[in-house]
TIDODO-124467 format. One record per residue: residue number from 1; x, y, z of N, C-alpha, C in turn. Coordinates in nm, 4 decimals, decimal comma. Layout:
REM residues N
> resi/n.east/n.north/n.up/ca.east/ca.north/ca.up/c.east/c.north/c.up
> NUM/X/Y/Z/X/Y/Z/X/Y/Z
...
END
This chain:
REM residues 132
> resi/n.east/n.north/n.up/ca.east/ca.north/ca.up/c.east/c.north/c.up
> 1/1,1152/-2,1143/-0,0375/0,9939/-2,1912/-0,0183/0,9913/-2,3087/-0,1142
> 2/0,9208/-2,4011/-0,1320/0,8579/-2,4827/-0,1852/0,8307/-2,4899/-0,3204
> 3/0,9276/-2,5126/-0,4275/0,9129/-2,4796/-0,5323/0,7502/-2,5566/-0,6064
> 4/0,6682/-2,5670/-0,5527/0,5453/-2,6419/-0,6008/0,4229/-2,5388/-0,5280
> 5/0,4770/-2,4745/-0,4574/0,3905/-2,3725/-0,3731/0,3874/-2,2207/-0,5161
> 6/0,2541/-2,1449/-0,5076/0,2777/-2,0595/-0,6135/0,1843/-1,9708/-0,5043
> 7/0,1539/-1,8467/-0,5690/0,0824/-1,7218/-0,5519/0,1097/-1,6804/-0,4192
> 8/0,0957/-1,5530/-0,3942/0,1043/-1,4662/-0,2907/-0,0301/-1,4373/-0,2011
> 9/0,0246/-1,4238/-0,0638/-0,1264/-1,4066/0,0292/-0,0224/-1,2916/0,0741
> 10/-0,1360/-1,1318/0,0476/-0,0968/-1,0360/0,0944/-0,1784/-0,9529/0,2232
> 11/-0,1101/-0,9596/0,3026/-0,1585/-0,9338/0,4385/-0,1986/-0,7497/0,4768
> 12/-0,2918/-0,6966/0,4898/-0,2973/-0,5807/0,4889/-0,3485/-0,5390/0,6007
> 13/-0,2984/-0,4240/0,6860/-0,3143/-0,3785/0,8393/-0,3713/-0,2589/0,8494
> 14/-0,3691/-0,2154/0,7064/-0,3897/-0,0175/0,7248/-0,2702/0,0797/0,7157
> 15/-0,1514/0,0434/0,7799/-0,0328/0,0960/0,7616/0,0295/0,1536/0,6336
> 16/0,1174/0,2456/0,6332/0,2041/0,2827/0,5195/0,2627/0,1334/0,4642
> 17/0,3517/0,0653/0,6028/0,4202/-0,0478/0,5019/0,3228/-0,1399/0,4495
> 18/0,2348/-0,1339/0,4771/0,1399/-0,2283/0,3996/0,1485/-0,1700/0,2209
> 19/0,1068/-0,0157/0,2247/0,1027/-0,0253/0,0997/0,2385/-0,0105/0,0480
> 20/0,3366/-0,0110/0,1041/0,5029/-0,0405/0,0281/0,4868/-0,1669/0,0070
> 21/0,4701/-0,2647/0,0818/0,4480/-0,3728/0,0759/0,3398/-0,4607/-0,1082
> 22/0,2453/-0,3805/-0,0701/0,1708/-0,4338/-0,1941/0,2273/-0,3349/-0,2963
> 23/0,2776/-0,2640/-0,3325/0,3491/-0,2108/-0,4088/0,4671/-0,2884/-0,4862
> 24/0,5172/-0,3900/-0,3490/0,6471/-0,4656/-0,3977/0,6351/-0,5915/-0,4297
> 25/0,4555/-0,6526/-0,3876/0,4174/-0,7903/-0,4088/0,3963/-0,7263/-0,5954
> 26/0,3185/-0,6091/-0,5846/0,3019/-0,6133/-0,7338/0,4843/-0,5684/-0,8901
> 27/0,5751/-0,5429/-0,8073/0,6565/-0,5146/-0,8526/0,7716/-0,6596/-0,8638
> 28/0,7130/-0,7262/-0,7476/0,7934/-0,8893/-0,7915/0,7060/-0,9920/-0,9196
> 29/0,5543/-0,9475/-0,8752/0,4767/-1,0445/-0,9769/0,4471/-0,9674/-1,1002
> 30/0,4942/-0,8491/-1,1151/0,4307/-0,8414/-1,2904/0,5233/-0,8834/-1,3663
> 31/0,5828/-0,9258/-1,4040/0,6669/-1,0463/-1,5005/0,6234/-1,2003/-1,4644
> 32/0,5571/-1,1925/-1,3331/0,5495/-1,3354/-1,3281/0,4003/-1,3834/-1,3227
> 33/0,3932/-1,4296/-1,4413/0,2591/-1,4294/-1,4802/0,1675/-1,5163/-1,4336
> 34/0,2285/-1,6734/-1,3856/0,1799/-1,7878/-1,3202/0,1364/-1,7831/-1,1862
> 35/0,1566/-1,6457/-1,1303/0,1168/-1,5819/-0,9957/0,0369/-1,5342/-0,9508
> 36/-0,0639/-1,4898/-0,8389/-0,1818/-1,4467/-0,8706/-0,1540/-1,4108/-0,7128
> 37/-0,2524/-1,3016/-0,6647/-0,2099/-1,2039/-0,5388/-0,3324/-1,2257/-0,4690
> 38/-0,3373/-1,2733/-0,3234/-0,4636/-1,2895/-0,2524/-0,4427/-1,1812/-0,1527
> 39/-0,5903/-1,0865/-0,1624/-0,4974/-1,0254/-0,0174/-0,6251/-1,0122/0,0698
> 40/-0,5175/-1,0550/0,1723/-0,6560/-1,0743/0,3579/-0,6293/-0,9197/0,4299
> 41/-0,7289/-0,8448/0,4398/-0,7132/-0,7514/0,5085/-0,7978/-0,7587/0,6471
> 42/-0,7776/-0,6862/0,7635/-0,8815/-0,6660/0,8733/-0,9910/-0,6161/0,8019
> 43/-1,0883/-0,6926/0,8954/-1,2030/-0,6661/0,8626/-1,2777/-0,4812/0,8773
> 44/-1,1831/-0,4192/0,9777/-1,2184/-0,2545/0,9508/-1,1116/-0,1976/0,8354
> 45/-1,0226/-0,2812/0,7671/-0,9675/-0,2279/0,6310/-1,0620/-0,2779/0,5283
> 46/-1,1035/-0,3697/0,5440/-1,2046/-0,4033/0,4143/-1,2915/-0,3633/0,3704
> 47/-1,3618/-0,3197/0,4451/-1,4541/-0,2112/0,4359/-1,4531/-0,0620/0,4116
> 48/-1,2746/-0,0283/0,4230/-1,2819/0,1024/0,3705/-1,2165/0,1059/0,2166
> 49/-1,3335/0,1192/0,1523/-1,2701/0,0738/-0,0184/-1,1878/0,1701/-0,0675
> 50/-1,1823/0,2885/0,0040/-1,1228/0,3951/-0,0755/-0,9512/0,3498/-0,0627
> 51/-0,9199/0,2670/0,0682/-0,8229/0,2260/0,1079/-0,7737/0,1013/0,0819
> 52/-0,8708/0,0460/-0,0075/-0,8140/-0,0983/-0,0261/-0,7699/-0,0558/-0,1994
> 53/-0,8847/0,0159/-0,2930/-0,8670/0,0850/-0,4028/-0,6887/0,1017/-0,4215
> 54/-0,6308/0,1784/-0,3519/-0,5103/0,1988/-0,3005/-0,4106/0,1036/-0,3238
> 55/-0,4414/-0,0409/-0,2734/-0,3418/-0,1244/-0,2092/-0,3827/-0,2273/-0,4129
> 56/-0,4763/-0,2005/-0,4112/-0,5100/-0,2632/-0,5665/-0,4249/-0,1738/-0,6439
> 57/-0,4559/-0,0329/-0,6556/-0,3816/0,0162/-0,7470/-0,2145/0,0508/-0,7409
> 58/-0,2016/0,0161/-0,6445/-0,0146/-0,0248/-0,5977/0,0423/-0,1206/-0,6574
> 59/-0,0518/-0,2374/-0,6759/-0,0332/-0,3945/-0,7214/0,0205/-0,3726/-0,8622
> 60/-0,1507/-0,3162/-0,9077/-0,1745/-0,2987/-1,1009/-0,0740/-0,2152/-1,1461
> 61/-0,0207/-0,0982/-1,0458/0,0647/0,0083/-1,1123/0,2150/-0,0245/-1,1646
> 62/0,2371/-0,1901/-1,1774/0,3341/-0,2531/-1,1530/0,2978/-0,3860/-1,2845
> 63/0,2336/-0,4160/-1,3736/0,1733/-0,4849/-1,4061/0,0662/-0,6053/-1,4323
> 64/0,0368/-0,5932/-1,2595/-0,0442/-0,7437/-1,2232/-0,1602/-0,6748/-1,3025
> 65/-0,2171/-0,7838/-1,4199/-0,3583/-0,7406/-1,4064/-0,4688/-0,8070/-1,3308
> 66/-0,5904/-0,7324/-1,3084/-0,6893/-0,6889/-1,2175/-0,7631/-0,8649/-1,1731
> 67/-0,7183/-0,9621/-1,3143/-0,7655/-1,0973/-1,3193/-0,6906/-1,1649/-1,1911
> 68/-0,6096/-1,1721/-1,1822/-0,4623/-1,1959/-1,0822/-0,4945/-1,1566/-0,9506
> 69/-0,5411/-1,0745/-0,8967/-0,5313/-1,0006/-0,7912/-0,7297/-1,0890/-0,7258
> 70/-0,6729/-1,1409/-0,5962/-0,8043/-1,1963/-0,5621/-0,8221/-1,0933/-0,3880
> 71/-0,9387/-1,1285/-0,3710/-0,9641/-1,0907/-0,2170/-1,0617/-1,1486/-0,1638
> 72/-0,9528/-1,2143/-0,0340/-1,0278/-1,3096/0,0442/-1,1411/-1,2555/0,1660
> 73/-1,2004/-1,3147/0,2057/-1,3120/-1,2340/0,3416/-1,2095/-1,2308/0,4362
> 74/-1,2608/-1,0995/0,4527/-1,1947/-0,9718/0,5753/-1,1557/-1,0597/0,6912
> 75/-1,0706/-1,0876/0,7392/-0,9933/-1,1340/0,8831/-1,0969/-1,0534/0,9970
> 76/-1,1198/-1,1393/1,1018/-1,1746/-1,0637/1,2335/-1,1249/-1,0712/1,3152
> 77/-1,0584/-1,1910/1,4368/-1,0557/-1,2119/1,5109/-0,8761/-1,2423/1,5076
> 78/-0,8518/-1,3595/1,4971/-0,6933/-1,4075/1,5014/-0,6093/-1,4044/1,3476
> 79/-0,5409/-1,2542/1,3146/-0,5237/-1,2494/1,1993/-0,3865/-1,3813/1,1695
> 80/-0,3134/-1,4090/1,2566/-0,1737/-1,4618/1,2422/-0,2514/-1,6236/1,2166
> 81/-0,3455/-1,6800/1,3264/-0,3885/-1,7769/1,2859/-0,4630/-1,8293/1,1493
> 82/-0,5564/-1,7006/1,1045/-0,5958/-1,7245/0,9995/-0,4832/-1,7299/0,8528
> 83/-0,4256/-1,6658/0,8482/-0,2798/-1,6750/0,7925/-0,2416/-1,7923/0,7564
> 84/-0,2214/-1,8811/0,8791/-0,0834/-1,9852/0,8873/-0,2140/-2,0671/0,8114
> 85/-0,3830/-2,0754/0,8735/-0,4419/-2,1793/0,8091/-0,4528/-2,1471/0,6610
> 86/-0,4164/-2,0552/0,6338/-0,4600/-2,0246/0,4582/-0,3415/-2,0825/0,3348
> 87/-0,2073/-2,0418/0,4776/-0,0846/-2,1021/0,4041/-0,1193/-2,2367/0,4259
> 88/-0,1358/-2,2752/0,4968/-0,1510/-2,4787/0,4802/-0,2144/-2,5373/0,3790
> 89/-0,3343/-2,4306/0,3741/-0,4731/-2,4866/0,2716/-0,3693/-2,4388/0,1278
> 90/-0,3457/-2,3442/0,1214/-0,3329/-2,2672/-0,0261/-0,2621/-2,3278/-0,1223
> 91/-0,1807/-2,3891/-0,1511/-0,0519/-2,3473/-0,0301/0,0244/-2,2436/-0,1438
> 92/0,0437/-2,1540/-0,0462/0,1274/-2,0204/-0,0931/0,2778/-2,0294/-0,1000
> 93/0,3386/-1,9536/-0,2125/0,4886/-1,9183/-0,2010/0,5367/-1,8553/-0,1025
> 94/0,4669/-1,7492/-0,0602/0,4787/-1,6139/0,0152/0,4219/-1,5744/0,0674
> 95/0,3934/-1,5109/0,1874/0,3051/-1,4399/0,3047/0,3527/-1,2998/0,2821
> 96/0,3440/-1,1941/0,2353/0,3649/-1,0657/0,1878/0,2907/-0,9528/0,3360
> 97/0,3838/-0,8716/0,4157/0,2988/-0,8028/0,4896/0,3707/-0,6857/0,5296
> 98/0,3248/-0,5674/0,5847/0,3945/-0,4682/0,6030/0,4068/-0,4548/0,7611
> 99/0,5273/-0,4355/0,8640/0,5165/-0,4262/0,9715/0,5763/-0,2479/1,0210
> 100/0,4602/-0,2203/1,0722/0,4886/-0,0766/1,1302/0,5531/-0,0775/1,2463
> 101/0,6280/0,0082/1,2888/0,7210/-0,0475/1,4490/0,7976/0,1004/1,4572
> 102/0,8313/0,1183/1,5697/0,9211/0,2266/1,6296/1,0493/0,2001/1,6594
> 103/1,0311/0,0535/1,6984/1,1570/0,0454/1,8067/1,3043/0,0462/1,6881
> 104/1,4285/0,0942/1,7511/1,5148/0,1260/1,6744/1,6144/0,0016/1,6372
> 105/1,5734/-0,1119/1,6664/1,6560/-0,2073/1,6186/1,5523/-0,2832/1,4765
> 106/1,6504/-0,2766/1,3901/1,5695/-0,3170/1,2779/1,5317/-0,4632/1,3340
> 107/1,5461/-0,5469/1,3273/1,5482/-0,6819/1,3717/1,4330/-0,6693/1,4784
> 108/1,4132/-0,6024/1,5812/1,3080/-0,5916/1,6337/1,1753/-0,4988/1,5966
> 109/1,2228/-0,4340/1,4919/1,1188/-0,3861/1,4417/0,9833/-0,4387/1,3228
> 110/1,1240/-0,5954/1,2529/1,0344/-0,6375/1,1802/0,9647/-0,7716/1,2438
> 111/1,0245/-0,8054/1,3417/0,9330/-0,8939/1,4452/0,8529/-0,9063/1,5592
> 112/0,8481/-0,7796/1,5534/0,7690/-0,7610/1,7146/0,6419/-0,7203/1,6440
> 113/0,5858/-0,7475/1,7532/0,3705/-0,7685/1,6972/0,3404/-0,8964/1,7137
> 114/0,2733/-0,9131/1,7234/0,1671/-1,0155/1,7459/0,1444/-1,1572/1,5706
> 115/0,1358/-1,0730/1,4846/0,0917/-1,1006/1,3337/0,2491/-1,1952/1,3183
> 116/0,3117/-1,0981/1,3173/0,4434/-1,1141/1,2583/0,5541/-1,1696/1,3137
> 117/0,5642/-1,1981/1,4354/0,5950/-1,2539/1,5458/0,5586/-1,4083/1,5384
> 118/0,4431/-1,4198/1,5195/0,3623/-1,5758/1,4946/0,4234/-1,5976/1,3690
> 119/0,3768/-1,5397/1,2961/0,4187/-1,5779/1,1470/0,5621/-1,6393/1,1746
> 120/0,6597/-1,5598/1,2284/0,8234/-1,5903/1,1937/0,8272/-1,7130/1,2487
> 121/0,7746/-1,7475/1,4043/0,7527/-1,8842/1,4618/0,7150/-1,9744/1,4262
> 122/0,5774/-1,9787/1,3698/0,5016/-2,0750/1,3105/0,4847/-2,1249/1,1904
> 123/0,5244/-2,0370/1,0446/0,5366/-2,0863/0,9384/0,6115/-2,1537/0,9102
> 124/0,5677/-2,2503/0,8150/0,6318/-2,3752/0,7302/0,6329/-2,3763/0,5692
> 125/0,7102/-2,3688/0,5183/0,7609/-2,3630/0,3594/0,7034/-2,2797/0,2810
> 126/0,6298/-2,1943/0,3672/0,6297/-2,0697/0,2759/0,7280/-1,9553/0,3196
> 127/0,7865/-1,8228/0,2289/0,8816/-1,7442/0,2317/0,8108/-1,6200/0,2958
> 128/0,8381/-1,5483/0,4114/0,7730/-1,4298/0,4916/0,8452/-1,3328/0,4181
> 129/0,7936/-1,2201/0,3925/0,8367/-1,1241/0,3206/0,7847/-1,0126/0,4270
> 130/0,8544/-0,9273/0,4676/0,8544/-0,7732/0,5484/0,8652/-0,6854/0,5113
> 131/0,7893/-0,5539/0,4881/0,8432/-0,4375/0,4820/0,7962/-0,3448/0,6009
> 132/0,9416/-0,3010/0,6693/0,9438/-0,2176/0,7725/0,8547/-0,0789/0,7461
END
């Protein structure tokens, strides 16, 4: 990406790889201190705090402290669109997200969906990060 682009927008679905995922946004940024972690969840994950608690303490358990770690209002409607507009505005290093999938080709497992699918198409100079 864009070496002038900084902080992470971490994308959260509810899924297991989500929280591998914020587990590994917080395991790339605790040494890196100039970084700071935004994370957009659906709007029926945001609301379940016991589950977002979770995806925070995945981050911190890794060194980000609690200052670092922001959260943006809950996604409703077009999560991939709201995304790409946040990377334009932000502008972010990284789009951080976890993709859940069955199908047995890895390659189609980390691009198929709707979210993630757009993302791979449509982003510009920021770095997509996956965990299957």
């Amino acid at each position: 990406s864009d070496p002038s682009r900084k902080d992470i927008l971490l994308y959260l679905d509810g899924s297991e790889a989500s929280l591998r995922m914020a587990d590994h946004v917080g395991f790339i940024l605790g040494e890196e201190k100039d970084h700071h972690v935004d994370i957009m969840a659906l709007e029926s994950i945001a609301s379940r705090s016991s589950l977002m608690d979770q995806y925070t303490k995945a981050i911190m358990g890794n060194g980000v402290d609690t200052d670092r770690i922001r959260k943006l209002p809950p996604v409703s409607g077009n999560p991939a669109g709201e995304i790409l507009e946040k990377v334009e505005k932000g502008p972010y290093a990284a789009v951080a997200l976890g993709r859940a999938g069955t199908e047995e080709n890895f390659f189609f497992r980390l691009f198929r969906g709707p979210v993630c699918s757009s993302l791979f198409r449509e982003m510009k100079d920021a770095a997509l990060w996956l965990c299957p």
